[in-house]
C-alpha positions as CSV (number, residue, x, y, z in Angstrom):
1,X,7.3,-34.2,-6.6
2,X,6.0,-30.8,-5.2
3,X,7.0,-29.0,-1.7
4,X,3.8,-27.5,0.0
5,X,4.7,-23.5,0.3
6,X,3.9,-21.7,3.8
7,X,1.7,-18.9,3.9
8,X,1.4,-15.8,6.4
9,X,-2.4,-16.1,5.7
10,X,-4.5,-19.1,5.8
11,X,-6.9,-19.4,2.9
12,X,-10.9,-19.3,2.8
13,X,-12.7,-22.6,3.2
14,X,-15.2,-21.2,0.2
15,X,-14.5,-23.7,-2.3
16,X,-12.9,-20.6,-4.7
17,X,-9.3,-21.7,-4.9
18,X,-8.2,-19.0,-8.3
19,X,-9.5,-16.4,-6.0
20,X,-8.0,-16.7,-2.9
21,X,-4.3,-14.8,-2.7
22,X,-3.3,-17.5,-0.9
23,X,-3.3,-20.0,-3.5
24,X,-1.6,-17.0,-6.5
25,X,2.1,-17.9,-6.2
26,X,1.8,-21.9,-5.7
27,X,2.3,-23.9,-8.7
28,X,0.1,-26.5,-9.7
29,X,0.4,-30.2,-9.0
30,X,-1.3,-31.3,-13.1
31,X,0.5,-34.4,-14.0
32,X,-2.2,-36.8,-12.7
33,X,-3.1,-40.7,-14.1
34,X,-6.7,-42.8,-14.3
35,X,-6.9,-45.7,-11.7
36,X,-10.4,-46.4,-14.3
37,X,-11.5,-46.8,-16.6
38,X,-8.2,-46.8,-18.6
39,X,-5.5,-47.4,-15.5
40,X,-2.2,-45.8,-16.0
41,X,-3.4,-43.7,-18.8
42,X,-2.8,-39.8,-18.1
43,X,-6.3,-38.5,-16.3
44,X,-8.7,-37.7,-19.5
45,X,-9.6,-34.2,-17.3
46,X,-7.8,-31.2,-16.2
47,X,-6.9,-31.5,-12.3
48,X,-4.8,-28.9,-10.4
49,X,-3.7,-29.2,-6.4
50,X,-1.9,-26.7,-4.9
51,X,-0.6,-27.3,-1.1
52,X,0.2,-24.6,1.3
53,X,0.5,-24.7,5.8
54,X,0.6,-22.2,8.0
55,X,2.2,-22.7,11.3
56,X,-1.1,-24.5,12.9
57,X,-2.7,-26.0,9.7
58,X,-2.0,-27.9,6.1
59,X,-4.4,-26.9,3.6
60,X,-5.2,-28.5,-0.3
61,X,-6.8,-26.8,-2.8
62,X,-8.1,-28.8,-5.4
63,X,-9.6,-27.3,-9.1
64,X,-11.2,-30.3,-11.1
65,X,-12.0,-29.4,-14.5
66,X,-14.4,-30.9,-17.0
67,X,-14.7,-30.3,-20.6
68,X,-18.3,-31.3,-20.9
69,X,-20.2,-30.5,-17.4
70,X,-24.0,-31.2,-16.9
71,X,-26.5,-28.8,-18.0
């Protein structure tokens, strides 16, 4: 279970989540599990959510890792 941490300062909507100050002190959401192909299995990739509001807005910030990207 994780608690979604207010901010003074709403992040960027650039898609750069371990740049933004925003996101620096809010600890990581990691213990995810597959729905496919192995269901119930810990998730075979690296994925990070952070959650943080201000008084007018909720925002995620999602990192999705993969060992092996495309070329």
């Amino acid at each position: 279970m994780t608690q979604a941490s207010l901010v003074r300062t709403a992040p960027v909507l650039d898609g750069r989540v371990l740049d933004d100050l925003a996101w620096q002190d809010v600890p990581a959401l990691v213990e995810f599990w597959q729905t496919a192909p192995d269901a119930g299995q810990p998730s075979s990739e690296r994925t990070e959510v952070r959650i943080v509001y201000t008084e007018s807005a909720i925002y995620f910030g999602v990192v999705l890792l993969d060992r092996d990207p495309p070329a």
